[in-house]
N, C-alpha and C positions, 0 to 999 in steps of 0.2 A: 565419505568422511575419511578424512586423513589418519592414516596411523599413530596413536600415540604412546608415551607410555604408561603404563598400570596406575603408576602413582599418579598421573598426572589427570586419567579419568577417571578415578576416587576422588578427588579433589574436590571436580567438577563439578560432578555426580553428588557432592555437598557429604560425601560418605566420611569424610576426614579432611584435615590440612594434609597440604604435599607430603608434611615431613612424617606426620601420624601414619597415613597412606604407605610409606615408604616400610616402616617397622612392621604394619599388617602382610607386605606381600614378604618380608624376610623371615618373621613368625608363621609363612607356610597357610595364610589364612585366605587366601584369596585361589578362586579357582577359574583357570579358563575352561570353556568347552567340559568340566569335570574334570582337568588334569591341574594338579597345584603349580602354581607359578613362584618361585622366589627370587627371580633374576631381575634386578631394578633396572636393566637396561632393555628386558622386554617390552615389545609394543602390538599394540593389537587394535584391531577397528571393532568398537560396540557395536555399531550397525550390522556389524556379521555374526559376531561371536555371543556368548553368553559367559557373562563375567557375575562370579560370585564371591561376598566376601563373609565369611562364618556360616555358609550353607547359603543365604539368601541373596536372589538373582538382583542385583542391581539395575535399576530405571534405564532405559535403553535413553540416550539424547537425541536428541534430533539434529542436523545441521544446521547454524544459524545461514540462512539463506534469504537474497533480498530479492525481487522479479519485479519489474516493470513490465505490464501487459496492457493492450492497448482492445479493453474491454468492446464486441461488437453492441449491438440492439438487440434486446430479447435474451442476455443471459443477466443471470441474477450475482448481485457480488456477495458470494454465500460459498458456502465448505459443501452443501446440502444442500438440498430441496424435499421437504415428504412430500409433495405432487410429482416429485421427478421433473422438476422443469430445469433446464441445461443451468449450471452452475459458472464460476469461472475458473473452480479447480479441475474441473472438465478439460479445459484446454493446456492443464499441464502432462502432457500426456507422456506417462509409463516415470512419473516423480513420485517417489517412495513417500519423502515427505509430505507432511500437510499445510501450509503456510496458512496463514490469515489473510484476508483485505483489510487492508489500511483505508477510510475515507472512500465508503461506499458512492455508488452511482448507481442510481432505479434501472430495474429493466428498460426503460424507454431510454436511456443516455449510453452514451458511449464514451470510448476514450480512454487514460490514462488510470489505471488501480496498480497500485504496489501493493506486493503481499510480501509478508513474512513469516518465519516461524519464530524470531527474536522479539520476546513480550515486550522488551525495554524500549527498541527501537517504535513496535506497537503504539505503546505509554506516551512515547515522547510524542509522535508523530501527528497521534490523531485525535490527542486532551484538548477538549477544549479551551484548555489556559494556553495552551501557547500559540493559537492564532495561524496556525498551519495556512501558508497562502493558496486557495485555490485558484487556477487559470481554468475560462473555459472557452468553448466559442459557440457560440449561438445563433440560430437564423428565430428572427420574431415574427409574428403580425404586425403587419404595419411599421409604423416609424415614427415612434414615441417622440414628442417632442422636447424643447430642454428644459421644458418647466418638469416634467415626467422623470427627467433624465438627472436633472438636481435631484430628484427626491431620491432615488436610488444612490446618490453618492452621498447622499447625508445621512439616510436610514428612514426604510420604510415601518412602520407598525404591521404585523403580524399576526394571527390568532395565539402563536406560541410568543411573543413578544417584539420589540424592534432590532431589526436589525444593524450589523457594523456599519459602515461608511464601506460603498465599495465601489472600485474603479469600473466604469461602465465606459467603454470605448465605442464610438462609431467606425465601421469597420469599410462596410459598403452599402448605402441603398438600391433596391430592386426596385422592380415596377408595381407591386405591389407587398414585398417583407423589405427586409433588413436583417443584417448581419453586424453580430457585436462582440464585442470581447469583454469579459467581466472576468472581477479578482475578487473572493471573498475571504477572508479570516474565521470562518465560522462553518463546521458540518452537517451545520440543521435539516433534515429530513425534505429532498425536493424544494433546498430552499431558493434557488438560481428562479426556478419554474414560478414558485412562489410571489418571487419580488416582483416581475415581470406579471402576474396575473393581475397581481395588485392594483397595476396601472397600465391594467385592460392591453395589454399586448403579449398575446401566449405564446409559449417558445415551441417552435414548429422542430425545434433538429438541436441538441446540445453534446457536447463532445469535450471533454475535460483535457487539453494540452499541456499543464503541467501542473504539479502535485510540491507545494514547496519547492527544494531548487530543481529537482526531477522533470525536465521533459519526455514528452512521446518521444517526438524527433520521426522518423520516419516508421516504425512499426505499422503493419497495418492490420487490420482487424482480425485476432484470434492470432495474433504471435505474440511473443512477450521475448525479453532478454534478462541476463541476470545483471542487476544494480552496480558499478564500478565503486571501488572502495575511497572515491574521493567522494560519490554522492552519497553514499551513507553517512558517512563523516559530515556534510555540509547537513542531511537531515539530523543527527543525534545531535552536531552543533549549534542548531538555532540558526545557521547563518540564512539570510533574509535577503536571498538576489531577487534584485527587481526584474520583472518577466520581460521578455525579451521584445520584440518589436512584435506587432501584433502578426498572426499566420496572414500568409497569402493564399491559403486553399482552405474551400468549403470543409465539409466533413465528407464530401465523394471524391476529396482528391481535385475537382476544379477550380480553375485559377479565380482568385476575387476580381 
């Protein structure tokens, strides 16, 4: 975390306005490390220090930090596990902070998770009012035909209710699966896997390629990068790019 000054992490820290903040550290009432501070041009990092104001240790912040990680098969998009089974804060390795998943994926999927430690960004991203576009890519059984293939773009019924209208692309037929590309508006629990059992074709291999305007891009499994300040902006904006041209590789990396 970047250095700031006094007043300026009281503010923050919701401990005072700037200008309130500013009269506490000149009235002698705020203490770094145990030594009084009264200089408004002092600055100090709370992630190191211990900053007090009338005796009592102020809430440490956390860094607002964004990470695009390109989740493997077999970890859980969790902070935890009590069985101890691999997480995907696991793979932030030797990160002080603790971020959140944005717009979970089952152990059994892979692909794209953003995390944060930014509740707002959180809120906006993965409420189910605002329709957050999921991209995925999919290998099926078999190869649904387009009476099958309407019904997923009009909305299937569900045990939890019917789903959005969603974009279901033909990608490549095999000799005996298929490969698809789907776009959802909705987080519902295993719901890609869901619409597809529905209409008896189960998804052998699923892989999330972009999360709203956020692509993977090239990551590969168990790395992650931290988010550019025009893709947060486009996520806390609402803005609604249409996904790109469907991938030309599986989820091993071969060419379709």
């Amino acid at each position: 975390m970047a250095r700031e000054r006094l007043q300026k992490i009281l503010s923050k820290a919701g401990i005072a306005s700037r200008r309130k903040a500013e009269t506490l550290v000149r009235e002698g009432r705020v203490q770094v490390n145990g030594v009084v501070v009264t200089r408004l041009d002092f600055k100090d990092d709370q992630s190191e220090d211990h900053i007090r104001v009338n005796g009592k240790l102020i809430k440490r912040l956390e860094p607002k930090i964004y990470i695009a990680l390109n989740k493997p098969r077999g970890v859980l998009c969790s902070r935890m596990d009590p069985l101890g089974r691999p997480v995907v804060t696991d793979l932030l390795k030797g990160m002080k902070c603790h971020p959140y998943p944005v717009g979970r994926l089952d152990a059994d999927s892979e692909g794209l998770v953003i995390l944060t430690t930014d509740g707002d960004f959180f809120q906006r991203t993965a409420h189910p009012k605002h329709h957050t576009p999921r991209t995925y890519l999919i290998k099926v059984k078999g190869l649904p035909n387009d009476r099958e293939v309407r019904l997923l773009r009009r909305g299937v019924k569900l045990d939890d209710g019917m789903t959005h209208p969603a974009d279901v692309r033909l990608i490549k037929r095999l000799k005996v699966n298929s490969w698809w590309t789907v776009v959802v508006r909705e987080g519902r629990n295993r719901l890609v896997r869901r619409m597809f059992d529905k209409i008896h074709h189960p998804v052998l291999r699923l892989r999330r390629v972009m999360y709203g305007s956020v692509a993977l891009g090239q990551l590969r499994p168990g790395q992650y990068r931290y988010m550019s300040r025009d893709e947060v902006e486009s996520m806390l904006g609402g803005v609604r790019r249409r996904p790109g041209r469907s991938p030309t590789r599986d989820t091993e990396g071969n060419a379709l």
